[in-house]
Chimera marker file (.cmm) of the C-alpha trace (Angstrom):
<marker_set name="trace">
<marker id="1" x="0.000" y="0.000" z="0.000" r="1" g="1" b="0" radius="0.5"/>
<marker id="2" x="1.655" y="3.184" z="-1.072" r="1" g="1" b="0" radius="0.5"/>
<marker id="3" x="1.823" y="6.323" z="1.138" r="1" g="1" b="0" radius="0.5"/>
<marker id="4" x="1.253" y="4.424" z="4.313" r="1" g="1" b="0" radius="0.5"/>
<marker id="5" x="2.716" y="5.622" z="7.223" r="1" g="1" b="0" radius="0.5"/>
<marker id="6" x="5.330" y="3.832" z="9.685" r="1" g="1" b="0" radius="0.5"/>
<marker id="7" x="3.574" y="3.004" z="12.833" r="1" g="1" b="0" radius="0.5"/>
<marker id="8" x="6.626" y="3.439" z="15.064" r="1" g="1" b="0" radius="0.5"/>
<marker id="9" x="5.305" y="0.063" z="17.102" r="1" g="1" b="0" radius="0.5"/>
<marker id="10" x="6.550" y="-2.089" z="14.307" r="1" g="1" b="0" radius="0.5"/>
<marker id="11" x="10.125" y="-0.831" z="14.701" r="1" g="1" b="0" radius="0.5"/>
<marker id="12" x="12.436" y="-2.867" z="16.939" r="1" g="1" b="0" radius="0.5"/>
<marker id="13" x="15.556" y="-3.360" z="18.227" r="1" g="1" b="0" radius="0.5"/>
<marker id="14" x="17.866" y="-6.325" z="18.679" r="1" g="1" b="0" radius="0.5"/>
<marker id="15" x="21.038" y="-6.293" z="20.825" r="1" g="1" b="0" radius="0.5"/>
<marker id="16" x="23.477" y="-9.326" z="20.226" r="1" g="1" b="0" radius="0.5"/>
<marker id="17" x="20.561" y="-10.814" z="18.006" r="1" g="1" b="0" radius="0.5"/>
<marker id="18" x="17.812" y="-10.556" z="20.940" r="1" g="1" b="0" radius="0.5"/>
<marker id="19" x="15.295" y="-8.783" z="20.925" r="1" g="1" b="0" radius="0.5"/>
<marker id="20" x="14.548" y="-5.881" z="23.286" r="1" g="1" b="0" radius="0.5"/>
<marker id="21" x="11.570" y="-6.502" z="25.424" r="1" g="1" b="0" radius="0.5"/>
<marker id="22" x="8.943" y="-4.162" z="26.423" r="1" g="1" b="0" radius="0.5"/>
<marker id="23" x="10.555" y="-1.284" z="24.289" r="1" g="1" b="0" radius="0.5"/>
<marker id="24" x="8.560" y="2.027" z="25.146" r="1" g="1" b="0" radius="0.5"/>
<marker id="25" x="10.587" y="4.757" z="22.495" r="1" g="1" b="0" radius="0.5"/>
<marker id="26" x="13.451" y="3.949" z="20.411" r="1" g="1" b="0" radius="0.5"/>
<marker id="27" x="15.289" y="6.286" z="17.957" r="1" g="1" b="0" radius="0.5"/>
<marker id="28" x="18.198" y="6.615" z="15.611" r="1" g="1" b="0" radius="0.5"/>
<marker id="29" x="20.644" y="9.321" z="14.691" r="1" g="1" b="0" radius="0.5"/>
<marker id="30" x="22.914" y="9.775" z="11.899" r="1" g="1" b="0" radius="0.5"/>
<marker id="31" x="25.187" y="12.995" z="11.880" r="1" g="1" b="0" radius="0.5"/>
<marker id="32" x="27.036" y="14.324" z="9.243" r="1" g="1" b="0" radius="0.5"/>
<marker id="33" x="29.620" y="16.365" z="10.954" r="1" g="1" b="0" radius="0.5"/>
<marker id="34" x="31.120" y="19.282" z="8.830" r="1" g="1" b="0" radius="0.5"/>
<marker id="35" x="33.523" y="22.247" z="9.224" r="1" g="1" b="0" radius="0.5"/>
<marker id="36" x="32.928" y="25.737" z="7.263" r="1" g="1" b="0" radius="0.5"/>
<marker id="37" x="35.820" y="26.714" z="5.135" r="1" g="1" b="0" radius="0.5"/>
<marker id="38" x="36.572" y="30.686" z="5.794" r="1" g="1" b="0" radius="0.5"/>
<marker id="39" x="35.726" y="32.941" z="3.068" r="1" g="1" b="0" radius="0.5"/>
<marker id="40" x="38.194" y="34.817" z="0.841" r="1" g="1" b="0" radius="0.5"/>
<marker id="41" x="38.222" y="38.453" z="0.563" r="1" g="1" b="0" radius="0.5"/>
<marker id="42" x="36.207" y="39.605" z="-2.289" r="1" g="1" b="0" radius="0.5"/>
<marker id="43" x="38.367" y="39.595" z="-5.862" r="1" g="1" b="0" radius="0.5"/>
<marker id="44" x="38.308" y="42.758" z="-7.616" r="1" g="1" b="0" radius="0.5"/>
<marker id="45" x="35.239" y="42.435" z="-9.529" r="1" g="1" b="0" radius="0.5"/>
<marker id="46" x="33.087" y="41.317" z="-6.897" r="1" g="1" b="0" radius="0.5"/>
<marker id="47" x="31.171" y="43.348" z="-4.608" r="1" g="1" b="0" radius="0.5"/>
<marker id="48" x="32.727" y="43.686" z="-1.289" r="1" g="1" b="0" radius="0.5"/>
<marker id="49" x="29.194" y="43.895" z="0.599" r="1" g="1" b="0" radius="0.5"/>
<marker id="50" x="28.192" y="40.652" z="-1.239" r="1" g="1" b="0" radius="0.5"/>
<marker id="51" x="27.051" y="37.625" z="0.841" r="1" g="1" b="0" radius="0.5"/>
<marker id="52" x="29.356" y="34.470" z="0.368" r="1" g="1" b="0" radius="0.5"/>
<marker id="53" x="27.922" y="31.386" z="0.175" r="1" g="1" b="0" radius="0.5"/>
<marker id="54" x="29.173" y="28.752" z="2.825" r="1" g="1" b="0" radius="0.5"/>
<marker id="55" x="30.603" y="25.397" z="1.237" r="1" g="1" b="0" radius="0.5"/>
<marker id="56" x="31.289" y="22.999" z="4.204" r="1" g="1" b="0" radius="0.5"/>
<marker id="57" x="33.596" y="20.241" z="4.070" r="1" g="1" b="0" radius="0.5"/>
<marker id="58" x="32.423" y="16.548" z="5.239" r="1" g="1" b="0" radius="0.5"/>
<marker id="59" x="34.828" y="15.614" z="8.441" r="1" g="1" b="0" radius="0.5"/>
<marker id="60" x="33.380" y="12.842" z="9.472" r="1" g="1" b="0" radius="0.5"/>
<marker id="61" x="29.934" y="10.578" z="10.491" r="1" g="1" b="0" radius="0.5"/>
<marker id="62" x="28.586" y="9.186" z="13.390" r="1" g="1" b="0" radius="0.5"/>
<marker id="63" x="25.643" y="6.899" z="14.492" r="1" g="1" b="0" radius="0.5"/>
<marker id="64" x="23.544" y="6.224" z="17.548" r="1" g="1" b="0" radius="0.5"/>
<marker id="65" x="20.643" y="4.390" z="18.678" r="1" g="1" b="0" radius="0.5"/>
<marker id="66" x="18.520" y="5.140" z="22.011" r="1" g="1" b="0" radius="0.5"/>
<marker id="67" x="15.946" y="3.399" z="23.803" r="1" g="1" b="0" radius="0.5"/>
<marker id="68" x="13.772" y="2.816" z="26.880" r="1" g="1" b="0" radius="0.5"/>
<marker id="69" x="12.077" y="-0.126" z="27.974" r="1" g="1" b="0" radius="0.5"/>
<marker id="70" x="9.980" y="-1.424" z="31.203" r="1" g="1" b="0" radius="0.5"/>
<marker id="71" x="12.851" y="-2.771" z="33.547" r="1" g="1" b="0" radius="0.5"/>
<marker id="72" x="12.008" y="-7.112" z="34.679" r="1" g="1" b="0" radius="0.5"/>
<marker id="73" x="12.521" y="-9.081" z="38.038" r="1" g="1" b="0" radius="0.5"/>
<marker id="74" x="12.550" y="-12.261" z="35.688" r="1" g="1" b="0" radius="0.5"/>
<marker id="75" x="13.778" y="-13.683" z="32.511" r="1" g="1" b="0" radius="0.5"/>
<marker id="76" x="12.792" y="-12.424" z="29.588" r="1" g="1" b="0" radius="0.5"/>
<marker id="77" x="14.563" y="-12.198" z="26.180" r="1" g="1" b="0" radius="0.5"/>
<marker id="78" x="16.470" y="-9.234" z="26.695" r="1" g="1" b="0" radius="0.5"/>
<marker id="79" x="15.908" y="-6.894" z="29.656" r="1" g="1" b="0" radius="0.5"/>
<marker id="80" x="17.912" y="-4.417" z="32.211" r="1" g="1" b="0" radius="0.5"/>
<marker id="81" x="19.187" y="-7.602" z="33.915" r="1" g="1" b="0" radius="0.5"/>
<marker id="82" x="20.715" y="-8.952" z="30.751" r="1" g="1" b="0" radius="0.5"/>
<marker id="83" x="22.229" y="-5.236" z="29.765" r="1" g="1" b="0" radius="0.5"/>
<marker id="84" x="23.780" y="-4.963" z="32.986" r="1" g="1" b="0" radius="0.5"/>
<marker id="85" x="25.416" y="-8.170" z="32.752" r="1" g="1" b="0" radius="0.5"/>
<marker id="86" x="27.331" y="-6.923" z="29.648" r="1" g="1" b="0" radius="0.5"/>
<marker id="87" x="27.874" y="-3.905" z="31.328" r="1" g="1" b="0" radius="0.5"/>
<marker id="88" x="29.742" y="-5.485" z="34.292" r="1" g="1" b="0" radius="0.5"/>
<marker id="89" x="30.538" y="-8.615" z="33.254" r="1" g="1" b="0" radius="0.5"/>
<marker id="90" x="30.726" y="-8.881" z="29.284" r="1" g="1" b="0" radius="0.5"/>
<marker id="91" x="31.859" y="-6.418" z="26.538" r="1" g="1" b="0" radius="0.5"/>
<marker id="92" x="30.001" y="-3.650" z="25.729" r="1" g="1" b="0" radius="0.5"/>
<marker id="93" x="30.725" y="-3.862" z="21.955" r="1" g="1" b="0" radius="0.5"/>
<marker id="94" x="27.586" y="-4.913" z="20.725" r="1" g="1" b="0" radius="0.5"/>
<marker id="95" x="25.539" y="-6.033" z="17.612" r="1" g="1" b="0" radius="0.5"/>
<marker id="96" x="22.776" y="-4.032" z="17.318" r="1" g="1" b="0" radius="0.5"/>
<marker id="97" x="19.727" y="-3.271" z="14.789" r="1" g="1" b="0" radius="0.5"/>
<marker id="98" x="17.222" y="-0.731" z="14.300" r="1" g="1" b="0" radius="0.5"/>
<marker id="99" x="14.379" y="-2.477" z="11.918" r="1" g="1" b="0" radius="0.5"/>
<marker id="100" x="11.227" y="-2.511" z="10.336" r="1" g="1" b="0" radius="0.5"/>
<marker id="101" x="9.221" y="-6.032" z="11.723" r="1" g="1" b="0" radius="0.5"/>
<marker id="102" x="6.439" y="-7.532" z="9.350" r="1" g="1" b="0" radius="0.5"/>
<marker id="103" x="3.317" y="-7.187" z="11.144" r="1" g="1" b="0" radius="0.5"/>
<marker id="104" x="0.215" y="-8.984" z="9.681" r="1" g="1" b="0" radius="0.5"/>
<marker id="105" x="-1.875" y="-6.098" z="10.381" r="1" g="1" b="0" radius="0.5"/>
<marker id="106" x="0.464" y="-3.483" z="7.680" r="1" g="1" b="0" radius="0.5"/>
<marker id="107" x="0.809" y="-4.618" z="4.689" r="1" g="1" b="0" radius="0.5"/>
<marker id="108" x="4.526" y="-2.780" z="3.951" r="1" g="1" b="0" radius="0.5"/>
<marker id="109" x="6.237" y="-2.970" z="0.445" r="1" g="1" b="0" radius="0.5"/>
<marker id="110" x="9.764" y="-3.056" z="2.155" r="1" g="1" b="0" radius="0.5"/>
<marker id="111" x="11.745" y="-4.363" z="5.618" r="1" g="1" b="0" radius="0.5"/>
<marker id="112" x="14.688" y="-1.974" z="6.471" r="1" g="1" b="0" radius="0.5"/>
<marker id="113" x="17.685" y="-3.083" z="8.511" r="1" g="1" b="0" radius="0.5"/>
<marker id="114" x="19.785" y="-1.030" z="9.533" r="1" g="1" b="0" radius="0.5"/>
<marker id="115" x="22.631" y="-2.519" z="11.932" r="1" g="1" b="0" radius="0.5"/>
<marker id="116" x="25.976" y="-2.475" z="12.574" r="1" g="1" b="0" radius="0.5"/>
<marker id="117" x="28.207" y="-2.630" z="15.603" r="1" g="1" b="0" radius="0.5"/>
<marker id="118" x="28.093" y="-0.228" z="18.696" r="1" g="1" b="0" radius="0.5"/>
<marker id="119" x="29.356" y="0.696" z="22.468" r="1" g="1" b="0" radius="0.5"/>
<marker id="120" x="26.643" y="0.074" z="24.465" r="1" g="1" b="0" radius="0.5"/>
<marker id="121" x="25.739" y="2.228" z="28.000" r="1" g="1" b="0" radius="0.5"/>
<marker id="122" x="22.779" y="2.055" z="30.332" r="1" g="1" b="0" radius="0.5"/>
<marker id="123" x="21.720" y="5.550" z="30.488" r="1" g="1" b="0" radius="0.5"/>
<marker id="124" x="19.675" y="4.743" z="33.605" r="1" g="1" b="0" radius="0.5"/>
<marker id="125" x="17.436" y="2.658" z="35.622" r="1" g="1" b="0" radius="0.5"/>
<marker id="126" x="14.293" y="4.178" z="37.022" r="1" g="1" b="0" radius="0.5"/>
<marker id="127" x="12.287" y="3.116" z="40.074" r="1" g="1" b="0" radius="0.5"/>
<marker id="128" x="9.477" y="5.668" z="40.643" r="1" g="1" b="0" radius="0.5"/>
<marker id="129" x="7.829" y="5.386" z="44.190" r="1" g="1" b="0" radius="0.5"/>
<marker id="130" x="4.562" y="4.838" z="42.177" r="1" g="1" b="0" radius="0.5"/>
<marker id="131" x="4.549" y="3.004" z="38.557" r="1" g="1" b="0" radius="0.5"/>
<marker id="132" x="6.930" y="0.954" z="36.332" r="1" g="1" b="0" radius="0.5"/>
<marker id="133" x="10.581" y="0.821" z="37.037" r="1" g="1" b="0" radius="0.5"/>
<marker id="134" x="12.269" y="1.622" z="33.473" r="1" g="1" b="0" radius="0.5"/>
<marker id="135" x="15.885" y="1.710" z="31.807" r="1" g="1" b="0" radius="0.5"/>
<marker id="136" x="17.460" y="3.523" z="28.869" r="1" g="1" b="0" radius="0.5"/>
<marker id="137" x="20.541" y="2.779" z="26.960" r="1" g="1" b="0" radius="0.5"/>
<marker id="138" x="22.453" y="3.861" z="24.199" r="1" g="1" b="0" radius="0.5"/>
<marker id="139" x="24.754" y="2.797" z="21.792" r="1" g="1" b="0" radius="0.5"/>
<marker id="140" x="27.494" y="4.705" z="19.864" r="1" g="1" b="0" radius="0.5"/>
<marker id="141" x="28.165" y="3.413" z="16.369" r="1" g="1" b="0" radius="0.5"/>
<marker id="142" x="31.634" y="1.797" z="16.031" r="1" g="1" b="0" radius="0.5"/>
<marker id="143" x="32.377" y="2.499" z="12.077" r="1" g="1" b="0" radius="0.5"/>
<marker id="144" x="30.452" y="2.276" z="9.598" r="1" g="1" b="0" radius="0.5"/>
<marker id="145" x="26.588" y="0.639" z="9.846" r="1" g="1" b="0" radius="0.5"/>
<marker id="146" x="24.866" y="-1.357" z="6.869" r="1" g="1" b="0" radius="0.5"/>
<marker id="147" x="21.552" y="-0.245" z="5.560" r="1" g="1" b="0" radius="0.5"/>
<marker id="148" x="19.318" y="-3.296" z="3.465" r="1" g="1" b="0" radius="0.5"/>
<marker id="149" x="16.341" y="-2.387" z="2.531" r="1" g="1" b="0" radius="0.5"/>
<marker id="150" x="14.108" y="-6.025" z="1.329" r="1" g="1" b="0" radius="0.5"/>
<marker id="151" x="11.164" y="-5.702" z="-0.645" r="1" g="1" b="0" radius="0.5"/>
<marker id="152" x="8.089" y="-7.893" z="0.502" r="1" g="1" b="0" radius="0.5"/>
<marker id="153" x="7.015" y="-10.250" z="-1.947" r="1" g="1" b="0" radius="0.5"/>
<marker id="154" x="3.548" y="-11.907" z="-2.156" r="1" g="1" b="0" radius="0.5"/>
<link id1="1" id2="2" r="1" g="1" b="0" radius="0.2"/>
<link id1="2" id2="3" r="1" g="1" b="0" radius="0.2"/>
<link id1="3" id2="4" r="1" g="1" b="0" radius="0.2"/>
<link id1="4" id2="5" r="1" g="1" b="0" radius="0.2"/>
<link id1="5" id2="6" r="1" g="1" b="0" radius="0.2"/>
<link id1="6" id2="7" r="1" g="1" b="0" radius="0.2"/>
<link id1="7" id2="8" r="1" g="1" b="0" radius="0.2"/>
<link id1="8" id2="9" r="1" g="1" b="0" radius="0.2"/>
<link id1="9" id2="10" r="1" g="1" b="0" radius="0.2"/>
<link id1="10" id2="11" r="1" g="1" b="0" radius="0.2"/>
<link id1="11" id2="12" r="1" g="1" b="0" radius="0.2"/>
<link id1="12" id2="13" r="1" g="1" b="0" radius="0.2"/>
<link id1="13" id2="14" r="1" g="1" b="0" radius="0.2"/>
<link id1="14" id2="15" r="1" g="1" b="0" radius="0.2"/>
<link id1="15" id2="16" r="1" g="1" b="0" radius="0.2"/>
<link id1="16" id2="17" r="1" g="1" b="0" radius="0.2"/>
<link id1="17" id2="18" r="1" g="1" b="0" radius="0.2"/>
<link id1="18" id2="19" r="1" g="1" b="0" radius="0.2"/>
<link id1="19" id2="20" r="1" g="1" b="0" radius="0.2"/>
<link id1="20" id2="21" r="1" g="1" b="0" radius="0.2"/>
<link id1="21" id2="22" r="1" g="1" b="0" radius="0.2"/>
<link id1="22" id2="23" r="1" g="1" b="0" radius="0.2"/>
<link id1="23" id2="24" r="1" g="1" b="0" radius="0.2"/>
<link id1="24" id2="25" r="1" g="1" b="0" radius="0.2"/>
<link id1="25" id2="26" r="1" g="1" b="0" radius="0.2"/>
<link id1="26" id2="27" r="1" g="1" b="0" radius="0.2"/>
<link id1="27" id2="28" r="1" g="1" b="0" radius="0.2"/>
<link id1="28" id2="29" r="1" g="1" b="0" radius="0.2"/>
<link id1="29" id2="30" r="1" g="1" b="0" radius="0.2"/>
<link id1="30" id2="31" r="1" g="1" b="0" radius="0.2"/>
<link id1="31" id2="32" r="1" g="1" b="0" radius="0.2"/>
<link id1="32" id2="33" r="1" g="1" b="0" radius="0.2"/>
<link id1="33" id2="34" r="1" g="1" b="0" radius="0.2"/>
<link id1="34" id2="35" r="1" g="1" b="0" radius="0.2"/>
<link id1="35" id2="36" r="1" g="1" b="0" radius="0.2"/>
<link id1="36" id2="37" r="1" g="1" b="0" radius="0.2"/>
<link id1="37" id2="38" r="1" g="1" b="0" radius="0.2"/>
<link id1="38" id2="39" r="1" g="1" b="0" radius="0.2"/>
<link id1="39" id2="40" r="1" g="1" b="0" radius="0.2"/>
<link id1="40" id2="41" r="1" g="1" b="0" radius="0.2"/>
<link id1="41" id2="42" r="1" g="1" b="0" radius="0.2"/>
<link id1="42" id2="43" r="1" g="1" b="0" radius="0.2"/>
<link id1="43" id2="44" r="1" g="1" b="0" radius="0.2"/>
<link id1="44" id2="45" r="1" g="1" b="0" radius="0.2"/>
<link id1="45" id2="46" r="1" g="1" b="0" radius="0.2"/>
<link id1="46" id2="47" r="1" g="1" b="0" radius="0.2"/>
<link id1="47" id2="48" r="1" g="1" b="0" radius="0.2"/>
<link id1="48" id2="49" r="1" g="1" b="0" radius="0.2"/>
<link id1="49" id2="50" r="1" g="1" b="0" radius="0.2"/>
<link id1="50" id2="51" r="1" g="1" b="0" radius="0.2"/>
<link id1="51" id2="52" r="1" g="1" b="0" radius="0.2"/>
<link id1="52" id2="53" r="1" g="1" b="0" radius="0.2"/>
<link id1="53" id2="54" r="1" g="1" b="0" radius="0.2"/>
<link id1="54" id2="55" r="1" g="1" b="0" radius="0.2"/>
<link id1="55" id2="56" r="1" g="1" b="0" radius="0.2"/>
<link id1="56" id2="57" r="1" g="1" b="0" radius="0.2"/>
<link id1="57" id2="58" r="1" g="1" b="0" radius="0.2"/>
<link id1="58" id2="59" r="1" g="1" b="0" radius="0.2"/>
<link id1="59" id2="60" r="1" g="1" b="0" radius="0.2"/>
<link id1="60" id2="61" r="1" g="1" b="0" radius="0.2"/>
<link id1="61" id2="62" r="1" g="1" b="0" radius="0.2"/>
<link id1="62" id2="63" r="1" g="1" b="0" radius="0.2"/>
<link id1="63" id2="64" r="1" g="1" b="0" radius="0.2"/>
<link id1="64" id2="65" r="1" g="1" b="0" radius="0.2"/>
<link id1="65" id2="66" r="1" g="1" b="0" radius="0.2"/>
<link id1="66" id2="67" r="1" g="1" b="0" radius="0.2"/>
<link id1="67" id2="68" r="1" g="1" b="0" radius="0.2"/>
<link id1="68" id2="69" r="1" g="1" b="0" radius="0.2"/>
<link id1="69" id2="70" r="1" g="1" b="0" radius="0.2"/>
<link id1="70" id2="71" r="1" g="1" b="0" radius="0.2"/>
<link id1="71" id2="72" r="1" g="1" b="0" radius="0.2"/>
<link id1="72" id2="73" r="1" g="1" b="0" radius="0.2"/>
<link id1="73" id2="74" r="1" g="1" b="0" radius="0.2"/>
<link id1="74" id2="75" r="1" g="1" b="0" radius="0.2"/>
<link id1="75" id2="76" r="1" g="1" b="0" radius="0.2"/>
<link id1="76" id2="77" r="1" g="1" b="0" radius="0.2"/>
<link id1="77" id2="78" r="1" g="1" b="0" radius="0.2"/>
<link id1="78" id2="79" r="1" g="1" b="0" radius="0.2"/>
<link id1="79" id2="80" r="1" g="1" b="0" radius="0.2"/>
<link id1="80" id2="81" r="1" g="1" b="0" radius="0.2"/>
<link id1="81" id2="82" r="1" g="1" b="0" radius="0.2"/>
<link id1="82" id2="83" r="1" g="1" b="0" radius="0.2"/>
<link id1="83" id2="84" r="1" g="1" b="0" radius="0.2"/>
<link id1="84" id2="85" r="1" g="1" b="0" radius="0.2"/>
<link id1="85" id2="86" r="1" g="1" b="0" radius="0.2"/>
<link id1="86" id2="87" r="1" g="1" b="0" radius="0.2"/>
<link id1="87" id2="88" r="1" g="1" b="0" radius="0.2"/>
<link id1="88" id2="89" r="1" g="1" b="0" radius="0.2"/>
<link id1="89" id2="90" r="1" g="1" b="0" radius="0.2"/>
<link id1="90" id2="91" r="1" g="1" b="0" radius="0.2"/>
<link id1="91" id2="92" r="1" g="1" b="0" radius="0.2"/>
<link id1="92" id2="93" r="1" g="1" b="0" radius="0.2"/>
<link id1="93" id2="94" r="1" g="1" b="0" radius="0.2"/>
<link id1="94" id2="95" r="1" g="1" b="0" radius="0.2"/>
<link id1="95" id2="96" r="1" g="1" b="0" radius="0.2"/>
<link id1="96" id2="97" r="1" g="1" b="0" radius="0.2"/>
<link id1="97" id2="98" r="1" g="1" b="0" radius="0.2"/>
<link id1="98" id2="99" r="1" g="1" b="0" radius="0.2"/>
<link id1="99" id2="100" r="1" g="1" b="0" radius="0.2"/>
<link id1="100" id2="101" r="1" g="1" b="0" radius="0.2"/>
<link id1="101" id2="102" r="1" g="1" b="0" radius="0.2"/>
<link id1="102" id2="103" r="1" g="1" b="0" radius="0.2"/>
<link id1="103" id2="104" r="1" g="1" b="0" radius="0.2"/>
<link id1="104" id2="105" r="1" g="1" b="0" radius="0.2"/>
<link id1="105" id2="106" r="1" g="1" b="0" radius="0.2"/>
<link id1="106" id2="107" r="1" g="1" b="0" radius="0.2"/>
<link id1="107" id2="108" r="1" g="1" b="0" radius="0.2"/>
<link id1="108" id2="109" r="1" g="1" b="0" radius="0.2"/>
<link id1="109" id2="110" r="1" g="1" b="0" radius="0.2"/>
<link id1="110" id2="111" r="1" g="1" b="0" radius="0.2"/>
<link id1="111" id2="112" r="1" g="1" b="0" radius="0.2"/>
<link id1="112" id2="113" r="1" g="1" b="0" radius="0.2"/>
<link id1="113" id2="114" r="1" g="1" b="0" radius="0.2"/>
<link id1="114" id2="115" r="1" g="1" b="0" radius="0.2"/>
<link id1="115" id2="116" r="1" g="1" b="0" radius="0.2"/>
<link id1="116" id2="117" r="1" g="1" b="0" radius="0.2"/>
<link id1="117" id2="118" r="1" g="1" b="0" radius="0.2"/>
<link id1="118" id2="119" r="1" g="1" b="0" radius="0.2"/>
<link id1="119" id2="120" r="1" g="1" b="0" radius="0.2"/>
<link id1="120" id2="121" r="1" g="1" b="0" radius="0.2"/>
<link id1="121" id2="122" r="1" g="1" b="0" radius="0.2"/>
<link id1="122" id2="123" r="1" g="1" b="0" radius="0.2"/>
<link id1="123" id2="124" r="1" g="1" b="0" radius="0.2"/>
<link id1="124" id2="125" r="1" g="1" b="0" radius="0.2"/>
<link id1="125" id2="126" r="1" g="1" b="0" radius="0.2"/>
<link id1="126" id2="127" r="1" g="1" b="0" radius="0.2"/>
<link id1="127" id2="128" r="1" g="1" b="0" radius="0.2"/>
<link id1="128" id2="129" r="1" g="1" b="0" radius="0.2"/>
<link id1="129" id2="130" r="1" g="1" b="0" radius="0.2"/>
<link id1="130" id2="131" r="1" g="1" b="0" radius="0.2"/>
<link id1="131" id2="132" r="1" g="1" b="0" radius="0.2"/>
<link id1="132" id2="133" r="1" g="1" b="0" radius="0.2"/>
<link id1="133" id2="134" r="1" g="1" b="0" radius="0.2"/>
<link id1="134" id2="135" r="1" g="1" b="0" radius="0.2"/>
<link id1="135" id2="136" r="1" g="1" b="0" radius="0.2"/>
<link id1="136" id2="137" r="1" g="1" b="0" radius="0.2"/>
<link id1="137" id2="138" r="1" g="1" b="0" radius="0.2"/>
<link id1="138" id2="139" r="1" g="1" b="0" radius="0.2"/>
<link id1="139" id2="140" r="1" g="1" b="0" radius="0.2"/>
<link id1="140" id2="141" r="1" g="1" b="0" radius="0.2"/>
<link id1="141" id2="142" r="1" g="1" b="0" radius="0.2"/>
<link id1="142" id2="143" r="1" g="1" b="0" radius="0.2"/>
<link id1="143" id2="144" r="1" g="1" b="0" radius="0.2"/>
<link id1="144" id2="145" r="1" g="1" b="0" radius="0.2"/>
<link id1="145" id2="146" r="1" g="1" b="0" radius="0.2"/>
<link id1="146" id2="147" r="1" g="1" b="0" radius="0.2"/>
<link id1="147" id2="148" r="1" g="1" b="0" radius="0.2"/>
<link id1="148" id2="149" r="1" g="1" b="0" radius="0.2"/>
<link id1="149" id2="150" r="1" g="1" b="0" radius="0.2"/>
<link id1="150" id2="151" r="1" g="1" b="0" radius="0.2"/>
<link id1="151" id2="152" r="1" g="1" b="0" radius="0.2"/>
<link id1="152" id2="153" r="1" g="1" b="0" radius="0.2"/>
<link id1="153" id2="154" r="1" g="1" b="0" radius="0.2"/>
</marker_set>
């Protein structure tokens, strides 16, 4: 169906192939970081009051992915209890992807993927006196990510 629009509940994300659980917001960031070159003094012929046009050089880019989740007491696929673990215990040089999931109630023309490898942090852990306990992490891209984009066929 053309022109439909992304229902940001169909987007996931995986760390180390697993899936987080409970996800509340997610969201990816890719900056292109850039440095003005200065301007020359007008030549001869050009006005001096003139406005010069700004032509920035590419330096470098840089990814990130964020999320929060519901924090668990018990097992679940992956949860705060597993990210701390890598945290403390593991590496925190993860796998990681940010993707479209098929969902039999949109009927999508494409799945992206877009995943490469990252620095993981837990941002924090919440416990509210009242409500949910929750956690947020991010990760910081590690070179360069891979983009696939899949079409669905029928």
């Amino acid at each position: 169906m053309a022109g439909q629009v992304l229902p940001g509940s169909v987007i996931g994300i995986t760390i180390n192939g697993k899936e987080i659980q409970c996800e509340l917001e997610s969201s990816m960031s890719i900056t292109v970081n850039t440095s003005d070159n200065d301007p020359c003094k007008p030549s001869s012929t050009e006005a001096y009051k003139a406005a010069k046009w700004t032509d920035p050089t590419v330096d470098s880019k840089s990814w990130e992915i964020t999320f929060n989740a519901k924090a668990f007491a018990d097992s679940v696929e992956f949860n705060n209890l597993d990210m701390l673990e890598l945290l403390i215990n593991g590496d925190p040089i993860v796998e990681v992807q940010f993707y479209t999931k098929q969902h039999p109630d949109y009927d999508f023309d494409e799945i992206a993927i877009f995943s490469g490898k990252g620095v993981l942090s837990m941002d924090d852990w919440t416990a509210p006196a009242e409500g949910e306990s929750t956690y947020s992490g991010t990760i910081a891209g590690k070179g360069k990510p891979t983009f696939v984009r899949t079409p669905i066929t029928t």
